[in-house]
C-alpha positions in Angstrom: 282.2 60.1 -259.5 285.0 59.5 -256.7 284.2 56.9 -253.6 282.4 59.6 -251.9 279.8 60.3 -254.0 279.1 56.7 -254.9 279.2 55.9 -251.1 276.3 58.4 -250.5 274.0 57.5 -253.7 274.5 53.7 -252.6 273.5 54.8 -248.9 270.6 57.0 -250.4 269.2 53.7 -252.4 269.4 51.7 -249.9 267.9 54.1 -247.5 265.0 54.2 -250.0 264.7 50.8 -250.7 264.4 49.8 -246.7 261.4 52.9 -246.5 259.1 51.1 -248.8 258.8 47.3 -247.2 259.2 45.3 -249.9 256.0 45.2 -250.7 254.8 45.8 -254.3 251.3 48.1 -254.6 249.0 48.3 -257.5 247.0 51.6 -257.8 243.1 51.5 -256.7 241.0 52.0 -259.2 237.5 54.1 -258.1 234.7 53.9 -260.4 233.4 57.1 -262.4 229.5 57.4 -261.7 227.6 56.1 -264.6 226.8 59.0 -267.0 223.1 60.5 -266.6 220.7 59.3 -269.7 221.3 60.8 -273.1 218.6 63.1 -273.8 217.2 62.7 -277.6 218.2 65.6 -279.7 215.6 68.5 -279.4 214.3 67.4 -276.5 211.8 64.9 -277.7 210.7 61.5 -276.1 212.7 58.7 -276.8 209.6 55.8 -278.0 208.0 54.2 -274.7 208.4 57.1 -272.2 205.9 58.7 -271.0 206.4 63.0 -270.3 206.4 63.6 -266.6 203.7 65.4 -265.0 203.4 69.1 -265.7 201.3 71.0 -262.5 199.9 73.8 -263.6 200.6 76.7 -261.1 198.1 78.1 -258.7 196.2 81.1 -259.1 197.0 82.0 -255.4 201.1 81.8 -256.1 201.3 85.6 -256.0 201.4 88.7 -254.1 197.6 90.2 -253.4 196.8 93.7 -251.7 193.6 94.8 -250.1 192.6 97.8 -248.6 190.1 98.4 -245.3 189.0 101.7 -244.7 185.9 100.9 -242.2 187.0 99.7 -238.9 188.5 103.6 -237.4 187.0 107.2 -238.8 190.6 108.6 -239.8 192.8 105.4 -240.6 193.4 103.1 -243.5 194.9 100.1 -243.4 196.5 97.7 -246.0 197.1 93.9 -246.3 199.3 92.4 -248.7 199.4 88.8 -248.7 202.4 86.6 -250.5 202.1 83.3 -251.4 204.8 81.3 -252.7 205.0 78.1 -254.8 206.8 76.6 -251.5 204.2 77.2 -249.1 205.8 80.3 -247.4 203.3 83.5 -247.1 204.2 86.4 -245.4 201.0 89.0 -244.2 201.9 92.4 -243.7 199.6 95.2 -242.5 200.6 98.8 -243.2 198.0 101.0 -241.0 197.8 105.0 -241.8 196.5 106.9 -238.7 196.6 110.4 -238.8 199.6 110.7 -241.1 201.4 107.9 -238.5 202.8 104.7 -240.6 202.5 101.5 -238.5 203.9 98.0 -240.2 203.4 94.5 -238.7 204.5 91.6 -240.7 203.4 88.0 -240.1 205.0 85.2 -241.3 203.4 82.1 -242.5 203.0 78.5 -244.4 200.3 77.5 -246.1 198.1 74.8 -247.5 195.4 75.1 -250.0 192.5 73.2 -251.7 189.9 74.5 -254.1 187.6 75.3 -250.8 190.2 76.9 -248.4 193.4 78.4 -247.2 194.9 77.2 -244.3 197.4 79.7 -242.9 199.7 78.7 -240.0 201.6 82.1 -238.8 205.1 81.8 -237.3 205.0 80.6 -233.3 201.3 80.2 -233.5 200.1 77.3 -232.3 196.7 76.3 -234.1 196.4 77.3 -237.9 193.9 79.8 -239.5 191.2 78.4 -242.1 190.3 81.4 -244.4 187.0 80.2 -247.1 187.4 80.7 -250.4 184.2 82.0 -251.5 183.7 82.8 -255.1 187.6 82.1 -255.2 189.2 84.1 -257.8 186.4 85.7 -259.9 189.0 86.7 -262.2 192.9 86.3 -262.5 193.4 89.5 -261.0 191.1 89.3 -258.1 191.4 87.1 -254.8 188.3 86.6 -251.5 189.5 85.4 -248.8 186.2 85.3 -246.8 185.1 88.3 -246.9 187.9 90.2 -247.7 188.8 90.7 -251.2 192.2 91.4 -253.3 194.0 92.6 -256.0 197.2 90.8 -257.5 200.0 92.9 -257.5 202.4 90.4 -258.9 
């Protein structure tokens, strides 16, 4: 290598050397997250646990339709309520009037006990308490006061 070149790589170190302070650094060490439990193989209890909970799910979880044919001569209306396992329902109304299809749907949370629904629709501003009379005579059939309903799914 002539002068030159030993000129510049001597500059370039130096150069180098005066950018990092003087100062020696060590490398930070973060912590991994400890490792979630080992499950025993086959999913059995390990001895001295006890099995968490299991709540059975609700009859009402479910979409139910019922059909009202008495309150106008010529129309028919149905109502298809939707409960989910989070407490969102959605009611929806399809009314047939002289071959006219009309379609309102109501959104809604709900709260239950073995006695009643409580329905509280979407910018209302005092919930609905429907009775649960003879509540779910069968698996497949739903009375809401005095309305009653078939599961669809």
């Amino acid at each position: 290598m002539d002068r030159l070149g030993v000129a510049i790589a001597v500059a370039c170190l130096v150069a180098t050397l005066a950018a990092c302070g003087g100062e020696p650094t060590s490398p930070t060490v973060t912590p991994a997250p400890p490792p979630p439990p080992a499950s025993p193989p086959g999913g059995a209890e390990t001895p001295g646990s006890e099995p968490a909970p299991v709540t059975p799910p609700s009859p009402l979880i479910g979409t139910w339709r019922g059909v009202q044919t008495a309150f106008l001569p010529d129309a028919i209306q149905t109502v298809t309520w939707r409960f989910g396992a989070d407490g969102a329902c959605l009611q929806t109304f399809l009314t047939i009037t002289g071959g006219v299809q009309l379609m309102d749907e109501r959104p809604c949370t709900f709260v239950f006990d073995a006695a009643t629904v409580t329905v509280t629709y979407a910018g209302a501003t005092q919930p609905v308490t429907f009775s649960l009379p003879y509540s779910f005579p069968a698996p497949e059939v739903l009375r809401l006061g005095d309305d009653e309903f078939s599961r669809v799914s």
